[in-house]
BADOKE-179197 format. One record per atom (N, C-alpha, C): x, y, z. Coordinates in steps of 0.02 Angstrom, whole numbers, plus 50000, padded with zeros to 5 digits. Atoms other than C-alpha are relative to their C-alpha. Example, Ala and Ser with C-alpha at 12.3 -4.5 7.8 and 13.67 -1.06 7.14 Angstrom:
500454994150000;506154977550390;500455006050000;499584994149997;506844994750357;499615005550037;
This chain:
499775004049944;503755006550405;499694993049994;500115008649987;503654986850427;499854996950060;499955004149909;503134977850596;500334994949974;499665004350017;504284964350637;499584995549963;500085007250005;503314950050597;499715000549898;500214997850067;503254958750397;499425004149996;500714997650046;501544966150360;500105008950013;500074992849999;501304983950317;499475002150054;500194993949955;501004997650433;499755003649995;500484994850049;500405010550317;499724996549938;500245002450075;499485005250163;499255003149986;500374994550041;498465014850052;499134999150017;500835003549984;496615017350101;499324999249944;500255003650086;495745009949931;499384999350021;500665001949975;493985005850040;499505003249947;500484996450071;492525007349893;500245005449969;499814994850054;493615018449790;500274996849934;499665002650092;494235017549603;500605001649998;499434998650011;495915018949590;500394999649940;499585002350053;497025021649430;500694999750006;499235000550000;498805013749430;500184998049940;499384997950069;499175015949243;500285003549991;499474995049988;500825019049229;500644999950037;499714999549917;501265015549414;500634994649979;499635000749995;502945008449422;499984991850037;500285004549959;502804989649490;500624994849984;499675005649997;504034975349540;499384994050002;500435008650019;503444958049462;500344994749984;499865008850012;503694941249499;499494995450020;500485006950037;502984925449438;500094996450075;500065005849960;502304913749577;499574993749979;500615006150004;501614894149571;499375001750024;500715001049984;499924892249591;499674993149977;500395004750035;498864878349605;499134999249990;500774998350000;496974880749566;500095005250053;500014992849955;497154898349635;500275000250069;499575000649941;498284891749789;500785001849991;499074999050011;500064899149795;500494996350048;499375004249977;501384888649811;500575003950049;499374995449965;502794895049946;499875007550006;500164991050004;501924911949957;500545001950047;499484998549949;503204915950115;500475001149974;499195001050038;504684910950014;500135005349932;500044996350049;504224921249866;499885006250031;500114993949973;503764936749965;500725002450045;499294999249995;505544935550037;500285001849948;499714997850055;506164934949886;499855005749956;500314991950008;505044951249827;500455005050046;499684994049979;505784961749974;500784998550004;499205002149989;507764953449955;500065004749916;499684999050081;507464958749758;499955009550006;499864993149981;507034976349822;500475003650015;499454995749967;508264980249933;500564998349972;499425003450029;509584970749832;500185007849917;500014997950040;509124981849673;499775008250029;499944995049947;509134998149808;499345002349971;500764994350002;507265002249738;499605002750037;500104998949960;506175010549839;499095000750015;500725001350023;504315005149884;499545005249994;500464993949990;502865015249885;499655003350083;500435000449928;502005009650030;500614991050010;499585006649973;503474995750130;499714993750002;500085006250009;503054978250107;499084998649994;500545000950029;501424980550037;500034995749923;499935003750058;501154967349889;499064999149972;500585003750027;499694962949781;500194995049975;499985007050011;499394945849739;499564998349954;500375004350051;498714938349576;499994992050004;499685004350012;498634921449561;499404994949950;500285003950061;497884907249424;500014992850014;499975005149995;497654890949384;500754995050034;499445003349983;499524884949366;500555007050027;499494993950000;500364902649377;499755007550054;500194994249967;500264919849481;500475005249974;499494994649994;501304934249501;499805005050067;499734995249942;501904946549657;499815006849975;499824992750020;501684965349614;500055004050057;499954995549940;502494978149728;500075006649968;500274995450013;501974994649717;500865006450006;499224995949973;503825007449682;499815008349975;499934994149995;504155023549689;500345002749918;499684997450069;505175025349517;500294994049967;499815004950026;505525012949397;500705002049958;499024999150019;507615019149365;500264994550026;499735007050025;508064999649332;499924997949950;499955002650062;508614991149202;500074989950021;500105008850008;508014971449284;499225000949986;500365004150039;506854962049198;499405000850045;500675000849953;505694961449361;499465006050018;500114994450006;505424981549357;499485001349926;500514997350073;503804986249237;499575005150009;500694994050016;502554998349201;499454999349968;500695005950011;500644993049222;499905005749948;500284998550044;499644996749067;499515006650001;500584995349991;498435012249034;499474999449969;500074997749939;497055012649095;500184993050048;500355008749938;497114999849249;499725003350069;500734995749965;495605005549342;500224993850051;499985008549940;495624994249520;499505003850049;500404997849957;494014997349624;500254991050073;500055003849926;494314992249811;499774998650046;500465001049925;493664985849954;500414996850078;499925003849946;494284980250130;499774995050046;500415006549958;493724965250185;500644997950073;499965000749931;493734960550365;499824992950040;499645009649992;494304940950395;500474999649959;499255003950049;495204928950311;499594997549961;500145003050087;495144918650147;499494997749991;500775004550020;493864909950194;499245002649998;500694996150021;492584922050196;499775003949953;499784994450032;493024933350057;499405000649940;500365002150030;491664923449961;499465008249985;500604995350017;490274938149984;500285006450010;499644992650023;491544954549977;500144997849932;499794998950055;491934947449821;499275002149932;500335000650028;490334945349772;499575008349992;500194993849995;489664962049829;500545006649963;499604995150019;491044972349761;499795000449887;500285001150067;490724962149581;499325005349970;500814997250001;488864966849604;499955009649973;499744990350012;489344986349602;500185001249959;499614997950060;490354986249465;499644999449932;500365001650049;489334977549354;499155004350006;500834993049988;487704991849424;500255002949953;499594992150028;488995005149371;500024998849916;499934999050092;489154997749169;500674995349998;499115001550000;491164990949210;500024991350016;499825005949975;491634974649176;500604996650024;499435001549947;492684965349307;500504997049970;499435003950018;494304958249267;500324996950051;499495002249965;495764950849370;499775002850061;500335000249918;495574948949570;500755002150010;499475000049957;497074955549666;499845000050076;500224996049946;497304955049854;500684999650026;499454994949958;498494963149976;499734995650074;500175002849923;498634952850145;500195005250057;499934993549960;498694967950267;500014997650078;499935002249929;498784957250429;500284991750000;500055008849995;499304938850485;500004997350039;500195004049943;499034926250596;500445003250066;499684996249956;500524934650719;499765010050026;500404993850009;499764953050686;499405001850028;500634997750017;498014951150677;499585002150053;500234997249959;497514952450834;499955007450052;499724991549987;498414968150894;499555007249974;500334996250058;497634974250723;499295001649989;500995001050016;495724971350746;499914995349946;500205006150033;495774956350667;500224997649916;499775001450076;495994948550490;499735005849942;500244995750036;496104960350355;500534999749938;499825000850046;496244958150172;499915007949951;499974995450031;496264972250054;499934996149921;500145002550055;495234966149887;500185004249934;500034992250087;495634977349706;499904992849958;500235004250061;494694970949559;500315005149952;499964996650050;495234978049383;499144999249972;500404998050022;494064984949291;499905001149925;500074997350047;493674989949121;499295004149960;500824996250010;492055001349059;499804997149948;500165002350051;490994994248954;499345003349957;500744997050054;489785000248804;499474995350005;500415008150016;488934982748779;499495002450068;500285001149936;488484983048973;499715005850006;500224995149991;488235000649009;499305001049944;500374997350034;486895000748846;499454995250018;500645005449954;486014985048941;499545003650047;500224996449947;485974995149095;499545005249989;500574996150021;484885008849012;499554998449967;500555001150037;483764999648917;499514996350053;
């Protein structure tokens, strides 16, 4: 289910867990970015759930998206149920793709020390961090209803020998 004003209703509860979605089935599209700011995010997240329902796929969790984004470039990923399409925007993430999560509780502008604390963990455990995604799970029309601003952080991951043989010595 969707509340009007877009944001997911249900979405997956990822809080300090590891999650593996190699494999998982994922609509992707390319968004601007400028120094890690996305251009038209609104306009492109329209265009994520128009390419859905246009191409009758069917999500996992309703207008839930993760969000990459980069210097000049990003990308959208929405989480589907079966990847039986033959467009270009329909893929299948790599194996493994480990994503440890966290729920952070504000907005952008604080995200500074969940990111940092989540890092911190990963790199205890041996696993070095990769790519930042996040999932906007409330918005300025929402948030209050909701208990406030709430982002949903997933880092990738990958295990490492190098690190892990630091960590024991």
């Amino acid at each position: 289910m969707t509340l009007e004003c877009g944001c997911p209703e249900h979405f997956p509860d990822w809080d300090n867990e590891d999650v593996d979605l190699g494999g998982a089935a994922m609509l992707e599209l390319p968004i601007p970015s400028f120094l890690h700011m996305p251009m038209g995010y609104e306009v492109y997240l329209g265009r994520a759930r128009h390419l859905v329902s246009q191409l009758e796929l069917e999500p996992r969790w309703p207008d839930f998206y993760l969000t990459r984004t980069g210097w000049l470039r990003g990308r959208i990923l929405a989480p589907l149920s079966s990847a039986d399409s033959p467009s270009r925007h329909v893929k299948r993430l790599p194996y493994p793709f480990q994503l440890r999560g966290k729920l952070h509780q504000g907005d952008i502008g604080t995200i500074k020390n969940s990111v940092r604390e989540m890092q911190a963990k990963l790199l205890d455990a041996g696993r070095m961090p990769k790519e930042l995604y996040l999932s906007y799970l409330t918005c300025p029309l929402c948030q209050e209803q909701r208990g406030g601003a709430k982002i949903l952080l997933l880092r990738r991951w990958e295990q490492s020998g190098r690190l892990s043989k630091r960590l024991k010595t």
